[in-house]
C-alpha positions as CSV (number, residue, x, y, z in Angstrom):
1,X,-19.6,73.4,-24.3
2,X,-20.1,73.7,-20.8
3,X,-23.7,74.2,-21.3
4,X,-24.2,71.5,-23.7
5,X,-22.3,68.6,-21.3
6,X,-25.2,69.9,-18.1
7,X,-27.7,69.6,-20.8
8,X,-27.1,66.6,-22.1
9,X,-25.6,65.1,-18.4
10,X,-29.0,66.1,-16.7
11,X,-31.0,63.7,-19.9
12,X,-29.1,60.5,-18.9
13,X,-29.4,61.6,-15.2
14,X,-32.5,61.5,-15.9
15,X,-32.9,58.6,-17.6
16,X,-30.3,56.0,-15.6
17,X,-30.1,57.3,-12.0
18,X,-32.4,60.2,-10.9
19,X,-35.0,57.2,-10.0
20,X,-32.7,55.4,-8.2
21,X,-31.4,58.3,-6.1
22,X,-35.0,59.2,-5.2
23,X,-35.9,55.6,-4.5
24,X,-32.5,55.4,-2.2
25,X,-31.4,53.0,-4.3
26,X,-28.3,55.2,-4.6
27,X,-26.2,57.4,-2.1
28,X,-25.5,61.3,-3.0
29,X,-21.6,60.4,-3.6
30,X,-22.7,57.3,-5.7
31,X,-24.5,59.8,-7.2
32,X,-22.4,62.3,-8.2
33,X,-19.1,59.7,-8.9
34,X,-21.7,58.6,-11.6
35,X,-22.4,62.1,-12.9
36,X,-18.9,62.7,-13.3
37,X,-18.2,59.4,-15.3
38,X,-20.7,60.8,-17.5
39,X,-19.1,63.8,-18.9
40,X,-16.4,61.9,-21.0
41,X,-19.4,60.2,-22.9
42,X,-21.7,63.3,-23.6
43,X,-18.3,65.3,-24.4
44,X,-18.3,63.5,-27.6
45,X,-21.6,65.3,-28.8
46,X,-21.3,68.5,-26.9
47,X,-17.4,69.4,-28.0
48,X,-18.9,70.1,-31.7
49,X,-22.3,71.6,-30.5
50,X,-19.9,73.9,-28.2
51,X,-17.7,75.0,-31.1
52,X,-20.2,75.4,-33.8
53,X,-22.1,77.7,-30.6
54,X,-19.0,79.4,-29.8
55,X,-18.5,80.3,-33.4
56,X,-22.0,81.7,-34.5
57,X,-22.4,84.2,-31.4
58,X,-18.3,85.3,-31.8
59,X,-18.5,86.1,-35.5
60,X,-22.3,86.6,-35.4
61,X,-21.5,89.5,-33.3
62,X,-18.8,91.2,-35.0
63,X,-20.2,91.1,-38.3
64,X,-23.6,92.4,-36.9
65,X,-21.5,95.6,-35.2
66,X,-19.7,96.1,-38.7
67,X,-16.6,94.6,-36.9
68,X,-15.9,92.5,-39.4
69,X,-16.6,94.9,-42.4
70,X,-13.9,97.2,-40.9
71,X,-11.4,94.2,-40.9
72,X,-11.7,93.4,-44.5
73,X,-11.2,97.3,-45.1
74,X,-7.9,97.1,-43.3
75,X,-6.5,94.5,-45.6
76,X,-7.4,91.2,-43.7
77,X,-9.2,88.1,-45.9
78,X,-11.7,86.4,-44.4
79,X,-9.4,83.0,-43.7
80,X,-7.1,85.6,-41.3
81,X,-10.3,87.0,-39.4
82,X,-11.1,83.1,-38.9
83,X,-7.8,82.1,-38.0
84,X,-8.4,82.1,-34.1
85,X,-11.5,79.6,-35.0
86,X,-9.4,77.4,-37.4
87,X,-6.5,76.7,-34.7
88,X,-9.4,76.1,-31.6
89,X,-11.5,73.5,-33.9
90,X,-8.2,71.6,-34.9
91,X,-7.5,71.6,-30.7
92,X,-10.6,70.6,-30.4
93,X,-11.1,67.8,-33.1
94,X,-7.5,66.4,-31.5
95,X,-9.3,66.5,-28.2
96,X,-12.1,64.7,-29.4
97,X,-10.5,62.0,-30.8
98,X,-8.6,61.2,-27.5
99,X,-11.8,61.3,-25.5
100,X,-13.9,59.5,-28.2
101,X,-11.5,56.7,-28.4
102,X,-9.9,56.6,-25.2
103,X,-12.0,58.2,-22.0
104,X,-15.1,57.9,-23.2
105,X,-14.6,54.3,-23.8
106,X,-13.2,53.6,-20.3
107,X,-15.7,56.2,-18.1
108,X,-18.6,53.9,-19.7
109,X,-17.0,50.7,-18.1
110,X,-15.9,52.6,-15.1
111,X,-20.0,53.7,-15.1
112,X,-21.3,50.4,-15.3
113,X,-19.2,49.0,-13.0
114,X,-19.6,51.3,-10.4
115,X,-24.1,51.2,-10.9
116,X,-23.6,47.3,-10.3
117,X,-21.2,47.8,-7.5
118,X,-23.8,49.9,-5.5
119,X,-26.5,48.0,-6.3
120,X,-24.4,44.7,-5.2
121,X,-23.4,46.4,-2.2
122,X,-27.1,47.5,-0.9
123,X,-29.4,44.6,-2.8
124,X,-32.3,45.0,-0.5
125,X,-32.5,48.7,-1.4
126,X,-32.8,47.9,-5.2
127,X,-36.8,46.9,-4.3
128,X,-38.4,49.6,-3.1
129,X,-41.5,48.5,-1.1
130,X,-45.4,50.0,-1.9
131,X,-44.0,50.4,-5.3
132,X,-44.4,48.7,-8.8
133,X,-41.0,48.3,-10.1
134,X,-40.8,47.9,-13.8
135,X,-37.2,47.8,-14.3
136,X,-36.4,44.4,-15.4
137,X,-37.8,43.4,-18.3
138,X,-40.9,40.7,-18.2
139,X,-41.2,41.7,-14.9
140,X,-43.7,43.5,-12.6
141,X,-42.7,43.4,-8.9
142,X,-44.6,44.5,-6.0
143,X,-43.4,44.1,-1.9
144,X,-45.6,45.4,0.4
145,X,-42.7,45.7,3.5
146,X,-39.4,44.5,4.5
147,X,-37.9,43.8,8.5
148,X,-34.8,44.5,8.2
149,X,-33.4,42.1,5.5
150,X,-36.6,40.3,5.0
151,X,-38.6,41.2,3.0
152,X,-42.3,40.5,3.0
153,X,-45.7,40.2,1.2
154,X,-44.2,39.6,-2.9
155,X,-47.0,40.1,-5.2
156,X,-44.8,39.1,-9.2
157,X,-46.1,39.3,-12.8
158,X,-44.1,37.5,-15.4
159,X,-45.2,38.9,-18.7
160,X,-44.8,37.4,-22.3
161,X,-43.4,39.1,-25.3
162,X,-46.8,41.0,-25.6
163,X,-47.1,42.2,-21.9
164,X,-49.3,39.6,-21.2
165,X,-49.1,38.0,-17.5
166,X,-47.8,34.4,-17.9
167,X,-47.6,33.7,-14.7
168,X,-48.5,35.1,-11.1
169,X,-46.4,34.4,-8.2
170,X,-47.1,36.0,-4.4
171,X,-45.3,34.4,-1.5
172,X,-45.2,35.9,1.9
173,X,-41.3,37.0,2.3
174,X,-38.4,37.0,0.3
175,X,-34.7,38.0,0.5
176,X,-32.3,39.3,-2.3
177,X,-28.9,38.9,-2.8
178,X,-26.3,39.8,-5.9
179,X,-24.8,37.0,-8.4
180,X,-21.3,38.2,-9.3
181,X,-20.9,35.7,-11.5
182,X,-23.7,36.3,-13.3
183,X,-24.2,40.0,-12.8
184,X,-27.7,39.8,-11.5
185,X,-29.9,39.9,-8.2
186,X,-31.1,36.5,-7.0
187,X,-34.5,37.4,-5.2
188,X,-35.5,33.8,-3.4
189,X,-39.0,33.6,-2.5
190,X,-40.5,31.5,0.3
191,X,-43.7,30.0,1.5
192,X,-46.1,31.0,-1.9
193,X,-47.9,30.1,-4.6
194,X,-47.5,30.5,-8.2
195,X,-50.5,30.3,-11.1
196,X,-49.7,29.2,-14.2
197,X,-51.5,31.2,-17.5
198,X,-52.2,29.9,-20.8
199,X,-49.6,30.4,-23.0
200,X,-51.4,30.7,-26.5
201,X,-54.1,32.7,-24.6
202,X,-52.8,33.5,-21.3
203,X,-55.5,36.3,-21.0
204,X,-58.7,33.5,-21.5
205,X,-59.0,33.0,-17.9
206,X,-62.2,31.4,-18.1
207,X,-62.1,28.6,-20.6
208,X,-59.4,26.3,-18.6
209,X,-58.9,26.3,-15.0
210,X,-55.5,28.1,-13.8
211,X,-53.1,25.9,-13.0
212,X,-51.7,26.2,-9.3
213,X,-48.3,25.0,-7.4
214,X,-47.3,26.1,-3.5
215,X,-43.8,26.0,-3.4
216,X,-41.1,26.5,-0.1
217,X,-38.8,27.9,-1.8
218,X,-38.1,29.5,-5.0
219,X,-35.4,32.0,-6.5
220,X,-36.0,34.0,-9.4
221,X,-32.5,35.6,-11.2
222,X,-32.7,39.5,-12.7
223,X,-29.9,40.3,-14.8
224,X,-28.6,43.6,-13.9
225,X,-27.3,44.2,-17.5
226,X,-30.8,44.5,-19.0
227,X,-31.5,47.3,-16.1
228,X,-29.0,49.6,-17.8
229,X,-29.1,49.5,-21.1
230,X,-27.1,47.1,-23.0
231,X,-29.0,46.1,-25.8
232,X,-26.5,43.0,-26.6
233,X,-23.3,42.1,-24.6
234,X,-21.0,42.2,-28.0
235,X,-22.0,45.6,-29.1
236,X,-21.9,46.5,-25.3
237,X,-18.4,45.6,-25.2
238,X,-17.2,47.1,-28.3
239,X,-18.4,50.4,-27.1
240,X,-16.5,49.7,-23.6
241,X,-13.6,49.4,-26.0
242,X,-10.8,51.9,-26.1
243,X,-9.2,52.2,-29.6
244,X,-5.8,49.5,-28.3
245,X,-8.9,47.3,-28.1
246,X,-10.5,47.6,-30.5
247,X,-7.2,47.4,-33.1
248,X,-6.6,44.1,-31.2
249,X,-10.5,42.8,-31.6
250,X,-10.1,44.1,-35.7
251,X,-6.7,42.3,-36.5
252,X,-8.1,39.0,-34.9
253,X,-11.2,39.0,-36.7
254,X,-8.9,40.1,-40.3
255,X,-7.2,36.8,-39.2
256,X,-10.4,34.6,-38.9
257,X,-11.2,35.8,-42.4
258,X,-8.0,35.3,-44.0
259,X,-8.2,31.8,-42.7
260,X,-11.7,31.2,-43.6
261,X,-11.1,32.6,-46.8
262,X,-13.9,34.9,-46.4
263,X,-14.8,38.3,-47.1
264,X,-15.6,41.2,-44.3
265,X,-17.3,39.8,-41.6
266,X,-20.3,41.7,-39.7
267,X,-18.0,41.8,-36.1
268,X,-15.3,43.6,-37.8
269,X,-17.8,45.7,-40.0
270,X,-19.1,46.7,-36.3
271,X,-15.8,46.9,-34.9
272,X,-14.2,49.3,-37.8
273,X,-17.8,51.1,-37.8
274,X,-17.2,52.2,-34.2
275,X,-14.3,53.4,-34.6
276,X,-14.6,55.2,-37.7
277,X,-17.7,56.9,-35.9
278,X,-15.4,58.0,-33.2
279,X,-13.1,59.5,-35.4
280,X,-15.8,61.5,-37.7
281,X,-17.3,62.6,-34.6
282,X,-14.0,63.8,-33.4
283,X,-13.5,65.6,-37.1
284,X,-17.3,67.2,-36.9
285,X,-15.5,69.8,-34.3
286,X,-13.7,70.9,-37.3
287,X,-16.2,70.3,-40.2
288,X,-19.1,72.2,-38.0
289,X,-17.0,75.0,-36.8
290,X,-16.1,75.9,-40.9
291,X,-19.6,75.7,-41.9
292,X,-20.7,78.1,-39.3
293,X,-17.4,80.6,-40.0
294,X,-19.5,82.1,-43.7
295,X,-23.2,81.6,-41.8
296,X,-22.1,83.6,-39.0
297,X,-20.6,86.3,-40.9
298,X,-24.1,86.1,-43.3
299,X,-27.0,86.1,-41.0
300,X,-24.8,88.3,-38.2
301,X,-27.2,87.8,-35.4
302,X,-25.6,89.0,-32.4
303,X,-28.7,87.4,-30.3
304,X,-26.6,84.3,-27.9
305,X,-30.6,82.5,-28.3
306,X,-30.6,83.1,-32.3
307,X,-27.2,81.6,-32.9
308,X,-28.0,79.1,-30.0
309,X,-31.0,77.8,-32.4
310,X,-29.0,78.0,-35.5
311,X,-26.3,75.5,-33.5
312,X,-29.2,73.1,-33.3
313,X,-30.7,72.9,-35.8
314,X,-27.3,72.5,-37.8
315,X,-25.9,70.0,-35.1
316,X,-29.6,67.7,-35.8
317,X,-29.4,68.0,-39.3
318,X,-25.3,66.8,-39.3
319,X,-26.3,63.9,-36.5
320,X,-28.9,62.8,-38.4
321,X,-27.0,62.1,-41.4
322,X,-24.8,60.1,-39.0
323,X,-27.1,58.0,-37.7
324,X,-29.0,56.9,-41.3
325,X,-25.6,55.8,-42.6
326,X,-25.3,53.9,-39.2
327,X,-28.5,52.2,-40.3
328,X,-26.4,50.5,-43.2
329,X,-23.9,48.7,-40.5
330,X,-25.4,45.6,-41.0
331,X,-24.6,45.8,-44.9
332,X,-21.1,45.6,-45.2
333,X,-20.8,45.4,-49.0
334,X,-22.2,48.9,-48.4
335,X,-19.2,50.4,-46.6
336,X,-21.0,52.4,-44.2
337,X,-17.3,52.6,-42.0
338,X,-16.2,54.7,-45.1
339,X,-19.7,56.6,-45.7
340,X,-19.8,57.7,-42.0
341,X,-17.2,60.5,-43.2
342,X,-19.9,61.9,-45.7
343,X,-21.2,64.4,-42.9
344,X,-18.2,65.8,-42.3
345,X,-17.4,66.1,-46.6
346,X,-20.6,67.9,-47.0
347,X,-20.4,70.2,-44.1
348,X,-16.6,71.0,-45.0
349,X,-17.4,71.4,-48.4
350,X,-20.0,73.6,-48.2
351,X,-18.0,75.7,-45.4
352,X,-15.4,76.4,-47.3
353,X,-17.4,77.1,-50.8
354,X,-19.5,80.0,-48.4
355,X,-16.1,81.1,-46.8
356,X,-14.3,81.4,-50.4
357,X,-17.5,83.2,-52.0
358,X,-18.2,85.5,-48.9
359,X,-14.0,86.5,-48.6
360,X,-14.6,88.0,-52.3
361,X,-17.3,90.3,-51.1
């Protein structure tokens, strides 16, 4: 497990806040407060891939050194030699659930909180200067060098839905502060000119003459929430959501219905999806560990990078099958709340059909 959390904490590193640290947008204790406040969220997909691992090289190995061979000739069934496995997957899946549903939940807030809090803190150091920042979305900024708090020569690209440039904007200084109430930097630019583009051809620079304004003064607002990540505020919050919460957001929306005299709504389709997928996730701990007790015992590879493979490819295959009945969230006549537990009844089934045919051997 502990090598699937660094694996899977180093790809979000990666992704959210490596860039920042090495732009010294971030401090090293920013830095690795953040790290920590990732482990409850990548716990959730490493617990299982851990167990499942765990289970493959253990068993793996005895049955490839005859180990388990001699065990059955002493008397012991196959369910007995798998005991120790049984009781650690059921620790685990309880384990899971409380992380899924409670920690996991509140170390995402915590997260985002604390990225917005450093970057309110230190604005200035958000822009990085000689550098085309790409972060915010329809946005290309450019600042050729700061004094102090100003910040000088802005060279800014507002792009359309295709990535075309809408309109240019340069101005020769600029400062940046943070809009609490609207979670998002505030650069104000002074003393510059903006050209307005086409907007059914904003490329066709040459049939109609680009339209040009000087302005003093003007402030442009980046909203820090499309920096990392959330896709839509509602679903951003439901996953902020500890499972209190989300109860509390379900029996509201139950009421709204019964009032309306309506059937399932899509919010509490997404709401009971979410937490249904917390809980199946939580089970897969259990359903993955049973299905690799009889493959263990069959392909007995005592190599930790055979069974490591093995883990994968079986973890991929199970989280696949989670994420293409996700794809059915938005059809709630489907049921895709209930049909997110099909992973875990295949896997489980299968497990226990191998375990019950390989025990008669």
């Amino acid at each position: 497990m502990g090598l699937f959390v660094f694996v899977l904490l180093m790809g979000n590193a990666m992704r959210d806040i490596a860039s920042l640290v090495a732009a010294g947008k971030l401090d090293l204790v920013v830095f690795l407060k953040l790290m920590g406040l990732l482990i409850p969220y990548v716990a959730a997909y490493a617990l299982p891939l851990g167990m499942l691992t765990g289970t493959l090289i253990a068993l793996g190995r005895l049955s490839s050194q005859q180990e388990v061979t001699a065990m059955k000739s002493a008397g012991l069934s196959l369910f007995q030699i798998a005991s120790p496995v049984f009781l650690i997957s059921f620790v685990g899946m309880v384990a899971g659930v409380v992380v899924n549903l409670h920690y996991a939940p509140q170390s995402r807030s915590a997260y985002k909180q604390l990225m917005v809090s450093a970057v309110s803190e230190n604005p200035i150091g958000f822009i990085e200067e000689k550098r085309f920042i790409k972060e915010f979305p329809g946005y290309v900024i450019y600042m050729g060098g700061r004094d102090g708090s100003l910040m000088k020569d802005f060279w800014i690209w507002e792009l359309d839905d295709e990535k075309r440039v809408k309109l240019f904007l340069r101005a020769a200084e600029g400062e940046l502060d943070f809009n609490k109430a609207d979670n998002a930097l505030v650069l104000t630019l002074r003393d510059g000119t903006a050209e307005q583009r086409s907007a059914e051809d904003p490329e066709a620079l040459s049939s109609e003459p680009v339209r040009s304004l000087f302005f003093g003064e003007l402030p442009i607002e980046l909203p820090l929430d499309q920096i990392f990540g959330e896709k839509s505020k509602r679903r951003a919050r439901i996953k902020e959501m500890t499972f209190a919460q989300l109860m509390e957001v379900r029996d509201q929306a139950l009421e709204q219905e019964s009032q309306a005299g309506e059937g399932m709504s899509s919010g509490r389709m997404k709401v009971q999806m979410h937490m249904q997928k917390g809980f199946a996730m939580a089970f897969s701990v259990f359903s993955l560990a049973i299905f690799g007790i009889p493959l263990a015992i069959q392909v007995g590879r005592k190599e930790t990078y055979a069974n490591l493979a093995i883990a994968l490819i079986i973890a991929m295959t199970y989280y696949f099958l989670i994420i293409v009945v996700s794809w059915l969230e938005g059809k709630p006549s489907w049921r895709p709340d209930i049909l997110i537990w099909l992973p875990n009844i295949i896997f489980q089934s299968i497990g226990f059909y191998l375990i019950q045919k390989a025990n008669r051997h």
